[in-house]
VOPAGU-2260 file (C-alpha; in pm, 1 decimal, decimal comma):
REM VOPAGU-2260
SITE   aa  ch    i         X         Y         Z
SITE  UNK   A    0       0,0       0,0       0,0
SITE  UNK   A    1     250,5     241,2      91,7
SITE  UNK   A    2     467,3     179,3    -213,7
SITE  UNK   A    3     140,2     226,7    -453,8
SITE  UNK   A    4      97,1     550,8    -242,5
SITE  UNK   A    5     455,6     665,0    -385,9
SITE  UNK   A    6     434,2     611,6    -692,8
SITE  UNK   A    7      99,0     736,8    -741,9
SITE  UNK   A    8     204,2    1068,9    -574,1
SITE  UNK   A    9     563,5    1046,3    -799,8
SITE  UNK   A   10     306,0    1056,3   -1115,6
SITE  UNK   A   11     -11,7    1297,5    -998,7
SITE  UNK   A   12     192,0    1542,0    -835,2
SITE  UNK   A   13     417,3    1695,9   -1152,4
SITE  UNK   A   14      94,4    1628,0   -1355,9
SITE  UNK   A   15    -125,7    1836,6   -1109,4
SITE  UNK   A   16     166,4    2129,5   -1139,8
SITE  UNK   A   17     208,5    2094,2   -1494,1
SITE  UNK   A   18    -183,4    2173,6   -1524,9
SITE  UNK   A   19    -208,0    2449,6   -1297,6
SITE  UNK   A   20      80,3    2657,9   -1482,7
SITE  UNK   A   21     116,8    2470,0   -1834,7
SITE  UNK   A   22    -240,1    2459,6   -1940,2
SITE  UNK   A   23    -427,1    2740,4   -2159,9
SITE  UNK   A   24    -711,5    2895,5   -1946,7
SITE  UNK   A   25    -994,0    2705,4   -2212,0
SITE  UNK   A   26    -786,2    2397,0   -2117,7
SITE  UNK   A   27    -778,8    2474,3   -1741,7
SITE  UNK   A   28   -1159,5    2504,4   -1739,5
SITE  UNK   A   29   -1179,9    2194,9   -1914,8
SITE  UNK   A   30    -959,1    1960,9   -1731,3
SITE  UNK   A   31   -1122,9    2109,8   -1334,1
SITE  UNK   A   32   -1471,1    2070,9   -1510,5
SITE  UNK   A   33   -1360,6    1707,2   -1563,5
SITE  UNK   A   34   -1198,1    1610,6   -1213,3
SITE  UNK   A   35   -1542,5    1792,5   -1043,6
SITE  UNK   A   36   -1773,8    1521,7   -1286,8
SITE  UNK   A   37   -1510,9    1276,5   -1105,2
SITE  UNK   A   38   -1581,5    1414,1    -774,9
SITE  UNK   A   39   -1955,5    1424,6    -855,2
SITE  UNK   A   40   -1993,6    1062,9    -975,8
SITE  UNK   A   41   -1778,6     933,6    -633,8
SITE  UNK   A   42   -2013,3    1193,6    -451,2
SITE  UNK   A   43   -2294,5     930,7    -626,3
SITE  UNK   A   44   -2193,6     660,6    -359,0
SITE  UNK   A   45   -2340,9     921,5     -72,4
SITE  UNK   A   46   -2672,7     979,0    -228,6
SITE  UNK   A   47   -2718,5     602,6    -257,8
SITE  UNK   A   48   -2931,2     638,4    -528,3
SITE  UNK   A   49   -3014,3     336,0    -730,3
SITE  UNK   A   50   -2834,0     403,0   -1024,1
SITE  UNK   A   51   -2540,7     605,8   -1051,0
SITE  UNK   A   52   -2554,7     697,3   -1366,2
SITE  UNK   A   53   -2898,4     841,6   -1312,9
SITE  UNK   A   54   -2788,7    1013,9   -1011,3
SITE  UNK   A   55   -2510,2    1211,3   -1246,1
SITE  UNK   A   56   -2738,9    1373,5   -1418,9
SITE  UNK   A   57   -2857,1    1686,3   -1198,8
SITE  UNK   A   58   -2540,8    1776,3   -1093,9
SITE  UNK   A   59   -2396,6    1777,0   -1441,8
SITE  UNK   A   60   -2707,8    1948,4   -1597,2
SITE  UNK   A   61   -2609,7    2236,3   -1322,8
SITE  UNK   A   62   -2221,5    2256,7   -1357,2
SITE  UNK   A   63   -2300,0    2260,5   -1715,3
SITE  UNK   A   64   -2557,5    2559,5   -1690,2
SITE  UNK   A   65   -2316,8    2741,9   -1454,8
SITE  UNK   A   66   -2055,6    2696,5   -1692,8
SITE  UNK   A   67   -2294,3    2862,4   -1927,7
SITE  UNK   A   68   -2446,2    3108,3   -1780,1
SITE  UNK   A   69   -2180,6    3273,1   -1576,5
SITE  UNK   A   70   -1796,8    3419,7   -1728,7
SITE  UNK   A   71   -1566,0    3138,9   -1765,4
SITE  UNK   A   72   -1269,9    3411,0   -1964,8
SITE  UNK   A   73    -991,9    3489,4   -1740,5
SITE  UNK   A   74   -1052,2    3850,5   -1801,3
SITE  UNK   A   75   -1402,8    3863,6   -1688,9
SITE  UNK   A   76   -1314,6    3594,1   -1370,2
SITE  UNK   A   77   -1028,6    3817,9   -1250,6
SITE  UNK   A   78   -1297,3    4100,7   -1217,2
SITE  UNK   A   79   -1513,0    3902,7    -988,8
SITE  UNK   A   80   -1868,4    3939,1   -1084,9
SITE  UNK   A   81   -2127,6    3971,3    -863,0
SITE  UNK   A   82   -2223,4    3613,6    -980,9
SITE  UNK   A   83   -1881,0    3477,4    -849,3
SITE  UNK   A   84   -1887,9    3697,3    -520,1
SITE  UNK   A   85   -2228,3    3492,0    -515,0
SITE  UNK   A   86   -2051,9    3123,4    -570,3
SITE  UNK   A   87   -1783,0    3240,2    -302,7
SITE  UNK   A   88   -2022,8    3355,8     -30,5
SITE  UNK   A   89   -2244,1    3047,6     -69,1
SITE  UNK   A   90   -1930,7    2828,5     -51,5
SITE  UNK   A   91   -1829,3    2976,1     266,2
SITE  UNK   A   92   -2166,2    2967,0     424,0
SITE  UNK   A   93   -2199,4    2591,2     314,3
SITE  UNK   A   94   -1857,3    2534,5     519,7
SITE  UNK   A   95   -1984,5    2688,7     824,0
SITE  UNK   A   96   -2256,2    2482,7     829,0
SITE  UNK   A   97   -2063,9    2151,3     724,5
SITE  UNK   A   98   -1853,3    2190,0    1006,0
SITE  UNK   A   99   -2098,7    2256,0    1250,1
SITE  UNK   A  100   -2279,3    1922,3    1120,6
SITE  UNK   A  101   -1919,3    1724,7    1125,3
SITE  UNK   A  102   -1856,1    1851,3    1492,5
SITE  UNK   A  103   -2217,0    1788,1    1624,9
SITE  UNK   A  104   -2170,6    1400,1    1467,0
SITE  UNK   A  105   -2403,8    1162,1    1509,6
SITE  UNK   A  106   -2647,0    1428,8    1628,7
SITE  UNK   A  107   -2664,4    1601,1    1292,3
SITE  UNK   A  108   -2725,3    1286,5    1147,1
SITE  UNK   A  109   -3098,9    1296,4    1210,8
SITE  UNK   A  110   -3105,2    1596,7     991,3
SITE  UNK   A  111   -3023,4    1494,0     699,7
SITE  UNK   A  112   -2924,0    1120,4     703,0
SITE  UNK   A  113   -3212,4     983,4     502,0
SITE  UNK   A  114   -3280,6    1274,8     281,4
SITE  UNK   A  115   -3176,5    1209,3     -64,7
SITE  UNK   A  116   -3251,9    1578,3    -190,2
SITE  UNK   A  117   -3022,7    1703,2      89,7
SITE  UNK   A  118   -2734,2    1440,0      -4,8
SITE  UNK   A  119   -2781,9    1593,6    -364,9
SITE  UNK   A  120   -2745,0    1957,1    -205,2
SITE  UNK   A  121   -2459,8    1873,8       8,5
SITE  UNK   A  122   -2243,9    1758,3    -311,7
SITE  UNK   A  123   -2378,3    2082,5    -521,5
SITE  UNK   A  124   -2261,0    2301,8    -231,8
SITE  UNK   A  125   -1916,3    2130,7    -209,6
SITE  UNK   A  126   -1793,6    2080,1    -573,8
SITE  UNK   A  127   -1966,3    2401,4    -753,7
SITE  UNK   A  128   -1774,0    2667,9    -514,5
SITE  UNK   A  129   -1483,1    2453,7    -535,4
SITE  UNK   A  130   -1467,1    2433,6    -905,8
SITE  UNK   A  131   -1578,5    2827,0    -946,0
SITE  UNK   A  132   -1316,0    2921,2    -671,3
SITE  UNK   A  133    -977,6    2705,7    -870,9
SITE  UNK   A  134   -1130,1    2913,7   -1189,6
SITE  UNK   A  135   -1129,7    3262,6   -1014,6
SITE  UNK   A  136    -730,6    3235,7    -805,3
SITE  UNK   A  137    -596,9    3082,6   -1160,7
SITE  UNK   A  138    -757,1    3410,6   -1353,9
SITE  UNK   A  139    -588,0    3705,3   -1077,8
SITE  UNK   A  140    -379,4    3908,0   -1322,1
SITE  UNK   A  141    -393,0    3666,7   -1594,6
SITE  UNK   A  142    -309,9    3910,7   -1855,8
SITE  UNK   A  143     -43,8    4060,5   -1694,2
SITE  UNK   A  144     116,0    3763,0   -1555,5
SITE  UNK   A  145     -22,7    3418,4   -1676,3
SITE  UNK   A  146     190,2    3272,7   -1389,3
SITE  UNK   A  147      12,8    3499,3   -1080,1
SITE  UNK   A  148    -262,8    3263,4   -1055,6
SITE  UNK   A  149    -105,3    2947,0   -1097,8
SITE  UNK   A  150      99,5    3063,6    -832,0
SITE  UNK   A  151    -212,2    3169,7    -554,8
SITE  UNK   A  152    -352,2    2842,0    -616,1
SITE  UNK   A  153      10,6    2635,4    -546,6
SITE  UNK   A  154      28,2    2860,5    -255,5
SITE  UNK   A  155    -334,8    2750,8    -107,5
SITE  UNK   A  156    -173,0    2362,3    -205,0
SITE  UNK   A  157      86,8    2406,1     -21,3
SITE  UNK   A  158     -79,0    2524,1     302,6
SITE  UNK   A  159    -316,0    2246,0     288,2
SITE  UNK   A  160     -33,9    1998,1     272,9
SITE  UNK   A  161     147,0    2196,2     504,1
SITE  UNK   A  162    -140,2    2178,6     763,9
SITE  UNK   A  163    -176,5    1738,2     677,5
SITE  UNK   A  164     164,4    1754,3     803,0
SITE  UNK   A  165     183,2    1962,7    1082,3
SITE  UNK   A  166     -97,0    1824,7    1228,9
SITE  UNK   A  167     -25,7    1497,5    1203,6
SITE  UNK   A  168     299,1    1483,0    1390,2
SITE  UNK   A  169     203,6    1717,8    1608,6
SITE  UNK   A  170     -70,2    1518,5    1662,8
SITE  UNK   A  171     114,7    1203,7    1751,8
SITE  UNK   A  172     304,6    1370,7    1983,9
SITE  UNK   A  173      48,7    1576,3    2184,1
SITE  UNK   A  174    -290,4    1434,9    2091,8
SITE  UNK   A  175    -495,2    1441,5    2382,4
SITE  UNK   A  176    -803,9    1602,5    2273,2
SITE  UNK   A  177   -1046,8    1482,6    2017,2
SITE  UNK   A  178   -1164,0    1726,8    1774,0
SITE  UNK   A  179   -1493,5    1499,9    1606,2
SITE  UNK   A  180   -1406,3    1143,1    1765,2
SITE  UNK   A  181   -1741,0     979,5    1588,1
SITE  UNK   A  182   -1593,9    1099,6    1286,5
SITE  UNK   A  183   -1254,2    1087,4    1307,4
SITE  UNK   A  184   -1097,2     926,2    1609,7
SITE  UNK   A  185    -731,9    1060,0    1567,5
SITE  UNK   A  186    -792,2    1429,6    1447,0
SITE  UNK   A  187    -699,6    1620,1    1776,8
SITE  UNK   A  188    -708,7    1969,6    1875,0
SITE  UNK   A  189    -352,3    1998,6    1923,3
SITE  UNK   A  190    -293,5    1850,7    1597,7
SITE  UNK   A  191    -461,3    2160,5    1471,0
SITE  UNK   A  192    -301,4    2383,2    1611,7
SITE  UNK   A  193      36,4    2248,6    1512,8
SITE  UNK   A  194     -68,3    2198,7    1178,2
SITE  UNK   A  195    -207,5    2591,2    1161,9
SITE  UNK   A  196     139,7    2691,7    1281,3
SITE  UNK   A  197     315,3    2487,6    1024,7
SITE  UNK   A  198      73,7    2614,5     765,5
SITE  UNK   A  199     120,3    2983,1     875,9
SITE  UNK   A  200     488,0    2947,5     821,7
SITE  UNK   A  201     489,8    2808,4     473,3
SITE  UNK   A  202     166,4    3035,7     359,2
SITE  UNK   A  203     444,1    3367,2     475,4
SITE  UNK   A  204     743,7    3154,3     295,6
SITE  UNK   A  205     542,9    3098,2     -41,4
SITE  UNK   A  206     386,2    3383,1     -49,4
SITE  UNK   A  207     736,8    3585,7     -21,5
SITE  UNK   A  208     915,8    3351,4    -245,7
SITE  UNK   A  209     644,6    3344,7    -554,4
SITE  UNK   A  210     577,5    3740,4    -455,4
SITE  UNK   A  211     233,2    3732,2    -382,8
SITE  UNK   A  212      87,8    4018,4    -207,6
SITE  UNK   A  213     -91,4    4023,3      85,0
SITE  UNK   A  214    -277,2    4361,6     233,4
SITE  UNK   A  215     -67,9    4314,1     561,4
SITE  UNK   A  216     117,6    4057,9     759,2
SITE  UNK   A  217    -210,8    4062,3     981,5
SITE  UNK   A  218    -440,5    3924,2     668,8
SITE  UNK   A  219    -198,8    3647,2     583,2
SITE  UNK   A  220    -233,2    3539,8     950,1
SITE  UNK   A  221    -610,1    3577,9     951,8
SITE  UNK   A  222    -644,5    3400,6     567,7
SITE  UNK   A  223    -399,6    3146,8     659,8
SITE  UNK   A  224    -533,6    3006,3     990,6
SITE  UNK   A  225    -917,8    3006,1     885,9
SITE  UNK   A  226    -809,9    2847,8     543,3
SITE  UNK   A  227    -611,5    2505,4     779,9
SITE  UNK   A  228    -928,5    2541,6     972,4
SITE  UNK   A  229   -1172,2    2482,5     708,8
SITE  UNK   A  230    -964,4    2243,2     533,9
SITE  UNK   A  231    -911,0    1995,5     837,5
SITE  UNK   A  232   -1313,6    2038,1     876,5
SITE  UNK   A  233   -1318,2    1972,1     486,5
SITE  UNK   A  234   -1173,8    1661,8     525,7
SITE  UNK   A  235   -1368,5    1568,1     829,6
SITE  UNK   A  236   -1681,0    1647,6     707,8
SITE  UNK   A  237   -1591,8    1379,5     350,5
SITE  UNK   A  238   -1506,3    1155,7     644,1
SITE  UNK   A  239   -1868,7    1174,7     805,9
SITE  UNK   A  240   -2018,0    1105,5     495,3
SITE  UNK   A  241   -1853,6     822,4     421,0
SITE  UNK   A  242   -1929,0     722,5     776,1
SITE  UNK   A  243   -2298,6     735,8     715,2
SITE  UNK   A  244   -2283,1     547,2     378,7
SITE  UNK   A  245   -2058,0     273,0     531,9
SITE  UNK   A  246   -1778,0     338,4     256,4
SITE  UNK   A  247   -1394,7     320,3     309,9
SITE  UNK   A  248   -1251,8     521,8     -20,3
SITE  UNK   A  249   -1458,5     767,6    -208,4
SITE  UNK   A  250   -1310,3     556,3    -573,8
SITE  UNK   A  251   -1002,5     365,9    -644,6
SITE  UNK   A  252    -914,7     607,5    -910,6
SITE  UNK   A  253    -556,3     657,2    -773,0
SITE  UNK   A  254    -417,6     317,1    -649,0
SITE  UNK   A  255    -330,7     355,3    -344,6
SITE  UNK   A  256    -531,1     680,6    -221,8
SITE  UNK   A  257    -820,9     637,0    -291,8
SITE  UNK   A  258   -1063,7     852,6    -512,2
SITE  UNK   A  259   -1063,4    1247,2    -631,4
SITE  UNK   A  260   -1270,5    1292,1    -343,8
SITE  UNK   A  261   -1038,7    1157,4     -94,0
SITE  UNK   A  262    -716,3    1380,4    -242,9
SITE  UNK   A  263    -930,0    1669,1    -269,3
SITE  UNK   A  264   -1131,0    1651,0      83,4
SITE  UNK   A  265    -933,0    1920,0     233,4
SITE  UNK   A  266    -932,5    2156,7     -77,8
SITE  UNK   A  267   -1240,1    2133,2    -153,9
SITE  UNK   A  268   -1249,9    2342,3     192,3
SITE  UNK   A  269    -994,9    2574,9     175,5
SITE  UNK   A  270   -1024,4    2687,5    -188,1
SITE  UNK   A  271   -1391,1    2841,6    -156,0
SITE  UNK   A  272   -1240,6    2987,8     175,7
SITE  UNK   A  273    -963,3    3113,5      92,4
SITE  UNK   A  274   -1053,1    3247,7    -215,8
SITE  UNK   A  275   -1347,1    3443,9      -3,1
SITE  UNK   A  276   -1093,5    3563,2     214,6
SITE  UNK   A  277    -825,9    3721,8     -23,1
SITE  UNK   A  278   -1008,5    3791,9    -301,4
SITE  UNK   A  279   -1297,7    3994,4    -174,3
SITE  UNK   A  280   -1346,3    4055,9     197,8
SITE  UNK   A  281   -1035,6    4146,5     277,5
């Protein structure tokens, strides 16, 4: 398992960095559009419908009419229309209330357990902002630098893997307290805070080192320890939902990790959030 995990990771990762930077922005759109119809079609497994291929066909009928109906040209993304302030806004809201449900496990449960509709909702409301909010870092300043972008979503990357690491050794170490334990036994509260440390560090690194600008040392603090926040809850909340369908992996797309879903958990999080964050409210 382990030596599947490294060679998968060998292959995705220069493929995943080749795409962010290499691709032409049509491409871009095209390739994210395709990896959220992956994520959708694992999200299938949580709606337990009783066919999956039926159960594709709302969410891409709507990624395909928000593809249509709202901007998808860098130029017009890196303004941020009031339609994408709208995507970014919801996205946050819909991670507020995720984590509130992944914390208050099994309770929350009862909400929504059994509700189909709901389970359709909860996949809209985590794949849309997250596809909306790759589309709108990658198009900051795309004219003037085709690079800027690329560069502000590597950076959100590498705080996310920054906070995975963090908080898992510091979690071994000084675990004591249990963050969700009906959803996640070992995800501790001092593993969060030693992976928001770590993550603070290499957010201020990478942003100095690929010059990206920040309004003050202040809002790189604030941005970078409510992104590790949301993206620890991001992968908690994936982890309830498999809990409540009785699944391990989200796929076995990736041998060794998993599905999209399972690589992606955290991002899926910290994208929307950061994105909100930097881009418009502060």
């Amino acid at each position: 398992m382990l030596k599947q995990r490294i060679i998968t990771a060998v292959i995705l990762a220069p493929l995943v960095i080749a795409g962010i930077f290499l691709l032409p922005f049509p491409a871009f759109v095209a390739a994210l559009a395709g990896i959220t119809l992956i994520g959708f079609w694992e999200w299938t497994q949580f709606v337990e419908a009783k066919s999956r291929v039926a159960a594709m066909v709302l969410p891409t009928l709507v990624l395909g009419a928000s593809i249509a109906l709202m901007p998808t040209d860098a130029t017009t993304l890196s303004m941020l229309a009031s339609s994408h302030q709208a995507v970014l806004l919801i996205g946050g809201i819909w991670w507020a209330v995720a984590s509130a449900l992944a914390i208050s496990y099994p309770r929350s449960a009862k909400l929504w357990s059994t509700s189909i509709p709901l389970k359709y909702l909860f996949g809209l409301l985590t794949l849309l902002p997250f596809f909306w909010s790759v589309l709108m870092l990658r198009a900051v300043n795309y004219l003037e630098s085709p690079y800027h972008g690329a560069k502000l979503v590597m950076l959100v990357c590498f705080l996310v893997w920054a906070a995975d690491t963090g908080a898992y050794f510091s979690g071994k170490r000084f675990g004591k307290h249990k963050m969700a334990p009906a959803v996640s036994p070992n995800k501790t509260i001092e593993g969060l805070a030693g992976g928001a440390l770590l993550a603070v560090l290499v957010t201020w690194g990478g942003a100095a080192l690929m010059d990206i600008p920040f309004v003050s040392l202040g809002s790189l603090l604030l941005i970078a320890v409510v992104t590790v926040v949301a993206s620890v809850l991001g992968d908690l909340v994936e982890s309830m939902f498999k809990r409540v369908s009785g699944i391990k992996d989200s796929g076995s797309i990736l041998p060794g990790h998993g599905g999209i879903l399972d690589r992606i958990d955290s991002l899926t999080a910290a994208l929307p959030v950061f994105a909100l964050l930097y881009l418009w409210l502060i």
